[in-house]
BAROVO-101412 format. One record per residue: x, y, z of N, C-alpha, C in turn; residue in one letter; chain. Coordinates in Angstrom, 3 decimals. Atoms other than C-alpha are relative to their C-alpha. Layout:
<rec <X, Y, Z>, <X, Y, Z>, <X, Y, Z>, 'A', 'A'>
...
end
This chain:
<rec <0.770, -1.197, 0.334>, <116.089, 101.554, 133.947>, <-0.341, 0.773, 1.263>, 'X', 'A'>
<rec <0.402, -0.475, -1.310>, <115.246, 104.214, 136.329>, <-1.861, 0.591, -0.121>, 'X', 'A'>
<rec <1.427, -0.467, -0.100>, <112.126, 106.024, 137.566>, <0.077, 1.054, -1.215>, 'X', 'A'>
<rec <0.537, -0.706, 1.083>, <109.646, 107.274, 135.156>, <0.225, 1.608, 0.347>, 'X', 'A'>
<rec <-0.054, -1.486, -0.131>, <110.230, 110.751, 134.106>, <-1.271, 0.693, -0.146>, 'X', 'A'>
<rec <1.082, -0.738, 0.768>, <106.915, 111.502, 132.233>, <-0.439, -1.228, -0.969>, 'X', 'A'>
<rec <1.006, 0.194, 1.034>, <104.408, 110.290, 129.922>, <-0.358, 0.582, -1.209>, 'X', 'A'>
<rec <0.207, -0.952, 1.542>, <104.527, 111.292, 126.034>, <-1.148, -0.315, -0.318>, 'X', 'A'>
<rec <1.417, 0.891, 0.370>, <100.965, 110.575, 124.506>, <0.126, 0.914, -1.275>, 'X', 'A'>
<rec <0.270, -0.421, 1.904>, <100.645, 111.188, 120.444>, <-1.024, -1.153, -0.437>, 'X', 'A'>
<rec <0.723, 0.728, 0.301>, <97.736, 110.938, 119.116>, <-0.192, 0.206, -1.747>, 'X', 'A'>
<rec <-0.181, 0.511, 1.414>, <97.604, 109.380, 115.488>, <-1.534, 0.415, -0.232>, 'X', 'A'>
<rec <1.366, -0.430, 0.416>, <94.472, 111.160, 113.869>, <-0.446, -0.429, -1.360>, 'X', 'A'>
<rec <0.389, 0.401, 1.285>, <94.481, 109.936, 109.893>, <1.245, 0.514, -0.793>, 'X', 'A'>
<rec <-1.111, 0.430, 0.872>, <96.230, 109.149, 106.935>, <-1.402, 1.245, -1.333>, 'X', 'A'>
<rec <0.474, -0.663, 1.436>, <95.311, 111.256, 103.205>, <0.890, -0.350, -1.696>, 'X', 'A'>
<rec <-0.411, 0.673, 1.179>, <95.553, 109.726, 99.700>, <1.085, -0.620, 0.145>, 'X', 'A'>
<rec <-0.913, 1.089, -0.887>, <97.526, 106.943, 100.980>, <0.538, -0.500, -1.337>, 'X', 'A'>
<rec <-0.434, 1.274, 0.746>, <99.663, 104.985, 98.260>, <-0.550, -1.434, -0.481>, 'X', 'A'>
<rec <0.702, 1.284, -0.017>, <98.154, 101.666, 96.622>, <1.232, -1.156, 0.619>, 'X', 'A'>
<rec <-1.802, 1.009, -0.530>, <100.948, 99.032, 98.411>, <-0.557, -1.058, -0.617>, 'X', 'A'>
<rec <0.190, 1.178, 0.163>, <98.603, 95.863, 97.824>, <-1.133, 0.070, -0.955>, 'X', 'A'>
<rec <0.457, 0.473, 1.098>, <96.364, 94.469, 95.285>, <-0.966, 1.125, -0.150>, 'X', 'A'>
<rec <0.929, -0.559, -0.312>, <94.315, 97.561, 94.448>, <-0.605, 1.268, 0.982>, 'X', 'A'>
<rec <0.226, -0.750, -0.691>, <94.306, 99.285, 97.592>, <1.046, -0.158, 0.978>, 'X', 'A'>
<rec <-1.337, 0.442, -0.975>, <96.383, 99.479, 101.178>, <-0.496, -0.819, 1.400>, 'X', 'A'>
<rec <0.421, 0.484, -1.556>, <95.929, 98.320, 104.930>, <0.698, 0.303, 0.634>, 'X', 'A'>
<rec <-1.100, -0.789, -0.054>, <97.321, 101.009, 106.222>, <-0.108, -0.036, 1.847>, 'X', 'A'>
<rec <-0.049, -0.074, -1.429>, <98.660, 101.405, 109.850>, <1.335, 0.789, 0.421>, 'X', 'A'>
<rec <-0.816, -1.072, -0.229>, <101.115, 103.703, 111.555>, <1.195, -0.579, 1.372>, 'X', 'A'>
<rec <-1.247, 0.487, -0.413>, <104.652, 102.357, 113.303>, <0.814, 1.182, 0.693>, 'X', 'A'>
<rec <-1.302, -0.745, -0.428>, <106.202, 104.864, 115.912>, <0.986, -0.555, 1.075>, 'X', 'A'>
<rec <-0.750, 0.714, -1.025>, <109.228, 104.582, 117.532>, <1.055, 1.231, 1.059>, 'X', 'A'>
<rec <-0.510, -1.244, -0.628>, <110.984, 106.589, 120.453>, <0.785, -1.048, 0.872>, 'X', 'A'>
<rec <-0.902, 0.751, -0.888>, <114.121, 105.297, 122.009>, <-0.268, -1.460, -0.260>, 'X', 'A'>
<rec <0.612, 1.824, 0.129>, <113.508, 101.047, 122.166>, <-1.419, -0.356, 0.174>, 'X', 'A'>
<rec <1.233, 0.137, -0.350>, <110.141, 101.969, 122.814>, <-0.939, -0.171, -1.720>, 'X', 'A'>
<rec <1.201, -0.092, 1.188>, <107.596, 101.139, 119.685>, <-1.487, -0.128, 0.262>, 'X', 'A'>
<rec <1.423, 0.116, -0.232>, <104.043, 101.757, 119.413>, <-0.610, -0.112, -1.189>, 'X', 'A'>
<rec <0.768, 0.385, 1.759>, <101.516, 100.506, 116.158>, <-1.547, 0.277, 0.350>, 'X', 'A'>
<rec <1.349, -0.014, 0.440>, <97.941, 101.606, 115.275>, <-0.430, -1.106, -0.198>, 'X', 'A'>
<rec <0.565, 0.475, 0.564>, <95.703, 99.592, 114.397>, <-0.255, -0.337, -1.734>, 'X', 'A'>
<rec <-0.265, 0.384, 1.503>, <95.503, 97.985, 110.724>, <-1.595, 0.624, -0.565>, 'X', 'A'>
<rec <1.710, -0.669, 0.731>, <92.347, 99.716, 108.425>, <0.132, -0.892, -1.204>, 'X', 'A'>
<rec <-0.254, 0.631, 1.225>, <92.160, 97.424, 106.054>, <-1.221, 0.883, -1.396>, 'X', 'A'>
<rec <0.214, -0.573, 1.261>, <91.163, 98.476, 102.236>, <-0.097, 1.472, -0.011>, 'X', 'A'>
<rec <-0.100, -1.608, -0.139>, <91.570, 102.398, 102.705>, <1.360, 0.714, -0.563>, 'X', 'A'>
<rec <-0.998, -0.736, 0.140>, <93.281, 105.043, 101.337>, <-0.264, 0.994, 0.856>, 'X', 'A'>
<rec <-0.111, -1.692, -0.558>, <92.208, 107.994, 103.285>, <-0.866, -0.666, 1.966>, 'X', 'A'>
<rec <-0.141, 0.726, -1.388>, <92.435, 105.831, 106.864>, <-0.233, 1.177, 1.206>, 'X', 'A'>
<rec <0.540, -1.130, -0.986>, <90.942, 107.839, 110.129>, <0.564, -0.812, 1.253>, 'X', 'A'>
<rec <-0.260, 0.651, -1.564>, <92.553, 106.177, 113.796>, <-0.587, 0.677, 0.987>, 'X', 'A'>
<rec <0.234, -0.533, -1.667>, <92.220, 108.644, 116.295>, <0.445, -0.929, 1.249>, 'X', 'A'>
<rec <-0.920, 1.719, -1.058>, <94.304, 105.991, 118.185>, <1.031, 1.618, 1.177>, 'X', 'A'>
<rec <-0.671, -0.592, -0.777>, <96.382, 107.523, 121.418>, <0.873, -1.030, 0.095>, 'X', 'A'>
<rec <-1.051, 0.618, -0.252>, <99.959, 106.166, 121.717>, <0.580, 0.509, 1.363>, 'X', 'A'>
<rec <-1.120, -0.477, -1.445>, <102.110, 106.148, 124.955>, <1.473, -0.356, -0.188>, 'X', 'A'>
<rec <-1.101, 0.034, -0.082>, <105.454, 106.547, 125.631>, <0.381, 0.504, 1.190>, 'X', 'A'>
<rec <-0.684, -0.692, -0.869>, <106.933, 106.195, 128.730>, <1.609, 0.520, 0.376>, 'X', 'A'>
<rec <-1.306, -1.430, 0.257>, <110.004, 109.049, 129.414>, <0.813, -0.980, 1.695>, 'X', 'A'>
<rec <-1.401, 0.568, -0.826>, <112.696, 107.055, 131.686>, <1.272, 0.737, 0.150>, 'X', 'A'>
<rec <-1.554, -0.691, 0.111>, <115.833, 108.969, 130.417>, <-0.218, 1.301, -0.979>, 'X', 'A'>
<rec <0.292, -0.867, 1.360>, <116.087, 112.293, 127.480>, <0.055, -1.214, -0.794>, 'X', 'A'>
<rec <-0.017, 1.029, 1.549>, <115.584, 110.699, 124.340>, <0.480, 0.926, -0.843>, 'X', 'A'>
<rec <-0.491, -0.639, 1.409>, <116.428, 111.892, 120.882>, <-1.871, 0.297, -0.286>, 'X', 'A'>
<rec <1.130, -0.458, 0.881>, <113.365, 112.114, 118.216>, <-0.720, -1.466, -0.068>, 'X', 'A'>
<rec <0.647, 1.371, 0.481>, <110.380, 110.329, 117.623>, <-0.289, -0.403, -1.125>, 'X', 'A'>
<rec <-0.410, 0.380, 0.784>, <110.443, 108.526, 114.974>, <-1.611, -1.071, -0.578>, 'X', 'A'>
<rec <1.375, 1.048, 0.709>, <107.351, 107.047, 112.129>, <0.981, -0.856, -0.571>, 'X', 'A'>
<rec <-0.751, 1.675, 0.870>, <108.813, 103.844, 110.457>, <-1.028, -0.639, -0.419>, 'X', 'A'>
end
């Protein structure tokens, strides 16, 4: 890998009328991914309308493509 190019930072602010996935309700959390790089929120357990305010990093080595929720 070479030297860092840059620093991406996305920040994950909340989820709205979320899907029920598990018994009732969800435990919802947020999965991005950029290049081999992945970053995950934190889990909210029993929520549908989930609030993070979480800051993700991504450090910029090479161009990338798109970032990517999963």
């Amino acid at each position: 890998m070479g030297e860092q190019l840059g620093l991406l930072k996305v920040t994950v602010v909340q989820g709205k009328r979320l899907v029920i996935r598990d018994f009732k309700t969800s435990d919802p959390y947020v999965i991005l991914k950029l290049g081999n790089q992945t970053a995950k929120t934190k889990v909210i357990n029993s929520c549908l309308n989930p609030v993070w305010n979480e800051e993700l990093s991504f450090s910029l080595r090479e161009p990338v493509g798109v970032l990517r929720s999963i």
